[in-house]
Each structure stands twice: as C-alpha cells, then as structure tokens.
N, C-alpha and C positions, 0 to 999 in steps of 0.2 A: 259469145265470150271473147272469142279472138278481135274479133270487129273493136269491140268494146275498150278490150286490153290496149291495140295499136291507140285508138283514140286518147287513153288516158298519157300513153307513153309520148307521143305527139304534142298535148298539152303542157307534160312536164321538161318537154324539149326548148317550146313555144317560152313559155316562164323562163327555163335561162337564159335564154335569147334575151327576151324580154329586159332580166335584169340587167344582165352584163351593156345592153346598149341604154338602160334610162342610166346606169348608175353614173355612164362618162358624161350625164349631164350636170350632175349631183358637183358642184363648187365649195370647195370648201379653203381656207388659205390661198386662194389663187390658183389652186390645182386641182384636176378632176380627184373625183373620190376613186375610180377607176387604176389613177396610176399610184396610189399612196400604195407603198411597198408591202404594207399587211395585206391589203387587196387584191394586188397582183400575184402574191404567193398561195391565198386560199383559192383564187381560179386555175393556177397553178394544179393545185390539188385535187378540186373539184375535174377538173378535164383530166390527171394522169389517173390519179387514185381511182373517184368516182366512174371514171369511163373504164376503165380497166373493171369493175367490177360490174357494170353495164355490160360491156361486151360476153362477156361471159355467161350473165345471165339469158342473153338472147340467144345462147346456141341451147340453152336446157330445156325452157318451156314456158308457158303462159302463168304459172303459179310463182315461180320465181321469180319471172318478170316484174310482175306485176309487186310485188315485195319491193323491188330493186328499185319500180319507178318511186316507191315513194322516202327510200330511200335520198334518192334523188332529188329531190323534193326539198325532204331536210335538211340537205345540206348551201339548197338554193336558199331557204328560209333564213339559212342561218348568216348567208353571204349578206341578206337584206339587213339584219341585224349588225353584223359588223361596221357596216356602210352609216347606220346610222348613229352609231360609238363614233365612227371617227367626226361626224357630223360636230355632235354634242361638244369635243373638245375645241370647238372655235363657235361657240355660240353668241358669244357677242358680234363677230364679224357676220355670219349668216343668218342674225337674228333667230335663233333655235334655243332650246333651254337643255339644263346640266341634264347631270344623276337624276332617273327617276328613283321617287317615292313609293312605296310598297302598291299602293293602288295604280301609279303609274307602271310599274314592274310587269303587275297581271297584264295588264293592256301591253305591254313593251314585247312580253313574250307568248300574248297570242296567238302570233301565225308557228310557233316553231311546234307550241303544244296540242297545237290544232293535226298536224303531221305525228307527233305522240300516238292521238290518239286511234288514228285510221290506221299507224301498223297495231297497235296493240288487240284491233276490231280483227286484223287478218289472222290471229291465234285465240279467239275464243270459239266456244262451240264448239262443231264435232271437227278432229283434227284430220288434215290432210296428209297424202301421201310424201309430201313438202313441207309441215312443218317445223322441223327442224331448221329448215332455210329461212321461214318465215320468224321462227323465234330469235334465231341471231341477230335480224337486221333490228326487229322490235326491240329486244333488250338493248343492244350497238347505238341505239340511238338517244339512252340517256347518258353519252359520254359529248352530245351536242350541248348538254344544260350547263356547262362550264361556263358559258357566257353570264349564265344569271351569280355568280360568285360575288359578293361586293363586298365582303369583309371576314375576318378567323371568327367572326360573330354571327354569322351566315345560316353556319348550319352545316354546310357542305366541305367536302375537301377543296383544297386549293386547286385547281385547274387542271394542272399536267397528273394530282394522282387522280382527281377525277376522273379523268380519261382514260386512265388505267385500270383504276378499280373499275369503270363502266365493261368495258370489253370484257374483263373475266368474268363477269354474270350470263357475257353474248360468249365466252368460247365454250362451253360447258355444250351448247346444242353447236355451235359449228364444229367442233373437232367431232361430234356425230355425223355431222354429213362427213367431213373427211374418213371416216369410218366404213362407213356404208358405201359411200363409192368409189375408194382406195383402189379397187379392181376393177370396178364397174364401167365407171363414167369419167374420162378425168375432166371433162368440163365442170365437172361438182367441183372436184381437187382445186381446180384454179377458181372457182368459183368463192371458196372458200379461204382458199390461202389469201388471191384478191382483197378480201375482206376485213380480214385482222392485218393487213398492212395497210389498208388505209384509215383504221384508227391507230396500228404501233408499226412503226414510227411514223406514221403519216400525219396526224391530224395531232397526235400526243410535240412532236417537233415542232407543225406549226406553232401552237400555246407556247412550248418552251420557249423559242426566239419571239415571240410579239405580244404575247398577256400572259405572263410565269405567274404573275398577279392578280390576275383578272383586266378586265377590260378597264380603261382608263376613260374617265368621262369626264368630261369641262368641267373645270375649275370656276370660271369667271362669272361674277353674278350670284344671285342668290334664288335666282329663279330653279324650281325642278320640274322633271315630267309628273303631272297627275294626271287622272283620267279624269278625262274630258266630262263638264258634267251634264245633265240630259237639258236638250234645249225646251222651254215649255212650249204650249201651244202645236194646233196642228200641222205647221207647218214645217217641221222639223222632220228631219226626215228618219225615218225609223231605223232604231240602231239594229244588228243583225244579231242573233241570238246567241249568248255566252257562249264558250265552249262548253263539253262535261268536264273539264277541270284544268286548273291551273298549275302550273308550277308554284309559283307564288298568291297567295290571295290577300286582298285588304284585309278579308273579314279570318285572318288567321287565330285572331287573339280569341274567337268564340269557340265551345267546346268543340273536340271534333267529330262528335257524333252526331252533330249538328248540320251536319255539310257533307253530301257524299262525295268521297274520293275513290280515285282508281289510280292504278300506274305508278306512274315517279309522281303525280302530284298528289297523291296519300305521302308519297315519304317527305319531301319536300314539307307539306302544308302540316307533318306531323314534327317533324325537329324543329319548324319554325316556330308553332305555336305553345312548343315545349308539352302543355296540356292534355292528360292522356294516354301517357306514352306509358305509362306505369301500374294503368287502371286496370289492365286485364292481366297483370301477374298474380298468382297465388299467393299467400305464406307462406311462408315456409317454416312446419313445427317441426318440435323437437323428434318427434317419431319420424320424422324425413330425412332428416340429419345421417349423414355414412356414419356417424360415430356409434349411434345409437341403434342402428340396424340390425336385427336378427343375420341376417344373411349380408355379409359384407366382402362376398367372390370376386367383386368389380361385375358379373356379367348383369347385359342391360336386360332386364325382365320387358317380354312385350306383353303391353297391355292395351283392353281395347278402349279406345279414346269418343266421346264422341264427335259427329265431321267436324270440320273447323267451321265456323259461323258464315265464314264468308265463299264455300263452299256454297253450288247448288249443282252438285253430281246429281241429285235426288227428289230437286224440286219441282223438275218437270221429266216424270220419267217417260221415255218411249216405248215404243214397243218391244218384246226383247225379240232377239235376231239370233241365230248360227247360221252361215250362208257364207258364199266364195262369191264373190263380186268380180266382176273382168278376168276370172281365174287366175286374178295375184294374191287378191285379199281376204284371208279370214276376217269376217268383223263379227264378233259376238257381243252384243250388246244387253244392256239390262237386263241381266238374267237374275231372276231373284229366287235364294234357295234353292237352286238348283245342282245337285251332288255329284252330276254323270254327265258333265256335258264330255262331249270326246271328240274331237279332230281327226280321222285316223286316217283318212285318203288325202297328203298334202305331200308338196314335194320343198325341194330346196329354192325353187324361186319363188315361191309364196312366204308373203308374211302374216302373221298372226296380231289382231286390234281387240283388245279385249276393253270396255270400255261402259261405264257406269255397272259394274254387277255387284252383289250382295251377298254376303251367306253363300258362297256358291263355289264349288271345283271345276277346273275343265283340266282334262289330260289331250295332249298332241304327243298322237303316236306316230313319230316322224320326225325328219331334219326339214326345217323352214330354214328360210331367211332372215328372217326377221321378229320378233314377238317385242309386243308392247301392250303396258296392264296400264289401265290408265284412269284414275277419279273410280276405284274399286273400294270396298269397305269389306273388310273379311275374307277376302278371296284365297283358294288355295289354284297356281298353277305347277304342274309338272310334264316338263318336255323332257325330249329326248336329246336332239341337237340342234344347235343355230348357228349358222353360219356367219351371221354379223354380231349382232347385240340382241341381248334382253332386256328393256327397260322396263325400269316400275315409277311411274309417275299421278303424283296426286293423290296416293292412296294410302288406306289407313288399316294397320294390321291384317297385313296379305303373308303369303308362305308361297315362296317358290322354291320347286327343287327341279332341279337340274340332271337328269340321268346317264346322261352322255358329256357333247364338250359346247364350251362359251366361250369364245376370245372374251367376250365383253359382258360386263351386267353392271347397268348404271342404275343407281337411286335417288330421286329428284324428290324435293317436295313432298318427303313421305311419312308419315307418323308410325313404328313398328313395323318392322319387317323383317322375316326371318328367313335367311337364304340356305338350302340343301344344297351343298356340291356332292359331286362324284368321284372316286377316283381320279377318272378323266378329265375332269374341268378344275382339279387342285390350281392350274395355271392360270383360274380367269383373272384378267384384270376387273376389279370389283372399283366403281368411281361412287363417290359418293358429293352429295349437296342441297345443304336446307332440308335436311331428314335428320330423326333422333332415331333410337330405338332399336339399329338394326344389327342384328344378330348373324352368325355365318354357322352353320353346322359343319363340320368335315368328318371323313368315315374315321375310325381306327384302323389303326396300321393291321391289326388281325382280325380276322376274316367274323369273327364271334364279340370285338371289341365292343365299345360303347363309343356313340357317336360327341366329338369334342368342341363343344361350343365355344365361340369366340365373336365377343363383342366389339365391336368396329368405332373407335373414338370418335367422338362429337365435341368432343372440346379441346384446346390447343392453346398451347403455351408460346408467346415468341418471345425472342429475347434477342437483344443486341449484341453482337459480339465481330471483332474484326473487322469492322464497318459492312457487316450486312445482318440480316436479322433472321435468326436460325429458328424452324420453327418446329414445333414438336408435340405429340401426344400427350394430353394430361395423362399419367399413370396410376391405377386404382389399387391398394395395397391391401390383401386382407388381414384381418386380426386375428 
C-alpha cells in the first residue's frame, strides 16, 4: 500500500513538473502561456495553497495522502485547462479554434472529471477511519467546475459563488475532522484549516481578479471546439474509453433516465437538460395541506419512508458483524432484527461504526470516542457518553438517545430521526443537513414530567436587508 501510495504521489509530482515546463512552450501573442499573469498567479496558488495542504497531509498517513494527491491532481488538470482559455483567445494567430460547443465542452472537460470521479471512488463503500478527510477533498473539488460557466443560462452560479457554495457542501465533513482532532492531532487541525483556505480566499480571489465572469474565450472567427469526429477504417487509432460521466454532455437534451449519472455530473447534466427535474415530486392534495390538517402542532411526525432508490445499503448485504477490530473500532454491521445487541466492555478511545443494520437496537454501555450510525433503516441506538461526535449518516428513521453527555451530534443525509437527550447533553451542539424529519426529545424540568418534543426546521426563509441577507426558520403556527 505504501510502495503503491509514494508511487502515485511521484507520478502526480512528475505531471506538475511536466505541466509547468511544456506549458513555457505553449506561444501564444508572442508570449509564453507560462508568463500570462492568470498563469503565474494560479501556480502561485497551486505551490502556496496546494503545497501547504500536501505538506500536511504527509505528516498524517497513507489515506489522507493518498486523498490529497488527487487533490493535486485537480488542480494540475485545472492549470491545463486554463492554459488552454488563454490559447483560444488568439486563435487566429496560433491557428486554434474559439468557445467550445456542448459536445466540444464534454471533451474540453474530460481530464478535470476524470479526477471527479477517482476522489468520489475514495468514499464509496465501507467507510474508513479517514473519511471525513476524504469526503472534504471529494465534495471541495466541485468548486474546480467554475471553469465550465459560459453564460446566466448555464445552469450554474456564476464563478466566485460557485466556489463558495462548493466548499460549504466540503465544510460540513471538514469541520468534523477539526472536531475530532481539536486535541488530538494538530496535524489534522492544519490539515484542515489548509484546506478551506485554499478554496476561501485562495482559489474563490483568484476567480475574482481574473474570470468574475467566467473564462473568456476567442472571439475571432467563427470556428468552435467540437469533438473530434471518429476517424473510419482501421487505421485509426482507437479512441480511449469515455469517462462514467460528464460534467456537460451532447446528448443532454435525452431524458435523464436514460443515461446514468453520479456526482456533480447528475447535477450538471440535470439543470442542463431542464428534463426530469420534476418527475419524481408528489402532489400535493388537499388533505396535506397545514391548513387542513387534523393536527396542526408544527411537530414533524416521523415516518417510515421507503430507502431512497438510489440507495444500495441493502443490495448486497454482508455478513453481519459485532467485533473490536485493532482494539479501536467497534464495527457492527448488518444486523437484521436484532433487539439486544450490546457493547458493554469499551472505553473512551474506541469508536463505535454501526453500518448497514435493520429493525435493530444496539446499547453502548460506556463512554467511546466516537459513534457513527451510517446507511441504517429503523435502527434504535442508545449510549452513554461520547467524547467527540455522534453522527447519523444515510439513514432512515433511526432513534438515538443519549444518556449521559455529546459535545456533538450531527445529521447528514437522513430521512426521520428522532433525537433523546439527557439532562446532561441539554448543551449538545445538534448540526443538521440534507435531512427532513428530525425530531429532538428533551426531559421535563420535573422529575415525573412528560418528555417535550421539538422539531428541528428544514425550511428557511432569507431575506435581504442592510446589504446582507438575514436568514431564518420558517415558523409553524397552530390553529
């Protein structure tokens, strides 16, 4: 693994090398492409920012690393892409053609999505010790697709929020490692802080000062980029095999159930083709209606859903598991219907990975480190104490309670959920995102009380005011 890892990191050293010396040969207006002032400030960035967060990752370990080179990567992809905008804007002197065409587009931004899709390969399947690191740099990496921007007709935001809105999809799992290894590790710490400064204000500044508009492509001529079309006969030499997906696709305009998508180029290939996007909402009758509701409390009732389609917690189940692996990790996996599982001999540096289970309870009688419920359906957990975070990911009407304390309990991607606190964990910070449904219990102030539900908002109002935009809970009123 290690062997493996230096080699790829070598390679992706090898490649900026690479670029950075063919590019001073790249001519364009009489001057290398090298010294055009956009050029020099993304290498700029690329050696302060980029290295800064390389550095870091090689004092942690081979998982991070390995994240980081391809990180690295992306951002060499992206220098190549740059190099070749500023081409296109003198295309009649270097004989090159303008603005690609949609099908030229796909081909234009193949190597960046090619890099998409090998970090988004590093977070699927059974998650690691590391994924939190690995999903920052995987999400952080669609604030590179600013480049593909060419008009308010696009689809996408304009550039610099681009960049912006990309990173808060990636801070939601990086302020998690800053969490976890707050005391721990500070190599995480910088690892992480690293991170969200070289997209704010690192790469969000570059955009500002040099494409606030997108990238600027020749003018002159009326030629564009299309892809290339297949040569016949056999002597042509064989083209290499598509990516699994695009950013942009020709064949947008065909329904999109037609074409499989992942990643950013599902979201891309779905605001593009407009088609779709509407198909899988409900109705909404009169008996759903707040107005016309028997029960009109505001609280959000959980209910059980079934998985989401695109979901396959379940489709290849494995064996199921309770066991301590390297004496750090609880992993209990696919447990189905199981009412008793229990934890009872664990301490505070172990974590708890609960992960594909069903119909199923498990109690941790103990303070852990760490617990994470993850692609569960039904699951009831109840612990004692955690010393970092609780997370609930992927999953669909689960019940966690809490009997001791949580600094933290975050909800990601989850359909109903309904949280028990304690006295003692009154204080958690509860984060919530991409979840409906979720519910907070709290005790009564007396000791014989009735426990007092409180539903956690999912919808949000902003509004403009004093040149900034103030944002706020929809509020549910009963009748």
């Amino acid at each position: 693994m290690e062997a493996q890892l230096v080699e790829r990191l070598e390679k992706a050293v090898s490649r900026l090398e690479a670029i950075s010396s063919s590019s001073r040969s790249v001519e364009f207006c009489g001057d290398d492409a090298a010294l055009d002032p956009s050029i020099v400030a993304f290498d700029d960035l690329i050696a302060n920012s980029v290295g800064r967060v390389s550095a870091a990752a090689e004092k942690i370990g081979d998982e991070v690393l390995e994240a980081t080179v391809i990180l690295c990567v992306a951002f060499s992809a992206l220098r190549d892409l740059l190099v070749k905008v500023k081409q296109t804007q003198n295309a009649v002197r270097v004989k090159q053609t303008q603005k690609p065409d949609m099908a030229g587009m796909s081909e234009f931004l193949k190597p960046l999505n090619e890099v998409f899709t090998k970090a988004n390969a590093l977070t699927e399947g059974k998650r690691s010790d590391f994924f939190n690191h690995q999903k920052s740099i995987s999400d952080s990496l669609a604030a590179l697709a600013w480049i593909a921007y060419t008009g308010k007709d696009c689809g996408m935001s304009m550039p610099i929020a681009h960049v912006e809105e990309s990173w808060q999809m990636a801070e939601f799992y990086s302020n998690k490692v800053l969490i976890e290894f707050k005391s721990k590790d500070p190599n995480h710490v910088e690892w992480a802080k690293a991170l969200k400064e070289l997209y704010l204000p690192g790469l969000r500044d570059y955009v500002k000062s040099f494409y606030p508009l997108g990238p600027v492509w020749g003018t002159s001529g009326n030629a564009t980029v299309s892809a290339a079309p297949k040569a016949p006969g056999p002597a042509a030499p064989a083209a290499p095999p598509p990516p699994p997906a695009s950013l942009f696709s020709a064949d947008s305009a065909k329904p999109s159930s037609s074409q499989p998508k992942s990643g950013m180029s599902a979201v891309f290939q779905e605001i593009s083709s407009g088609g779709g996007l509407t198909s899988g909402l409900r109705k909404v009758t009169n008996d759903m209606k707040t107005k016309n509701r028997a029960d009109r409390s505001g609280a959000v009732p959980v209910v059980e859903k079934e998985p989401r389609a695109s979901s396959s917690a379940f489709a290849k189940t494995g064996p199921p598991k309770l066991e301590l692996q390297m004496g750090r990790k609880w992993v209990v996996e696919n447990q189905i219907g199981k009412k008793d599982l229990v934890i009872d001999e664990c301490d505070s540096k172990q974590s708890v990975y609960v992960f594909g289970c069903k119909d199923s309870v498990l109690q941790i009688q103990g303070k852990v480190n760490n617990i994470t419920v993850d692609k569960c359906t039904k699951m009831g957990v109840l612990f004692k104490d955690v010393v970092a975070a609780c997370e609930i990911v992927n999953c669909n009407g689960v019940e966690v309670q809490c009997q001791g304390s949580a600094p933290t309990i975050s909800v990601d991607n989850t359909s109903g959920c309904q949280l028990y606190l304690s006295k003692d964990s009154l204080e958690t910070s509860i984060t919530t995102a991409k979840s409906s449904e979720v519910n907070v219990m709290v005790p009564a102030s007396e000791a014989d009380g009735d426990w007092g539900e409180h539903a956690l908002p999912q919808q949000y109002i902003h509004s403009y005011k004093d040149g900034h935009f103030v944002t706020s809970p929809v509020a549910h009123s009963g009748g």
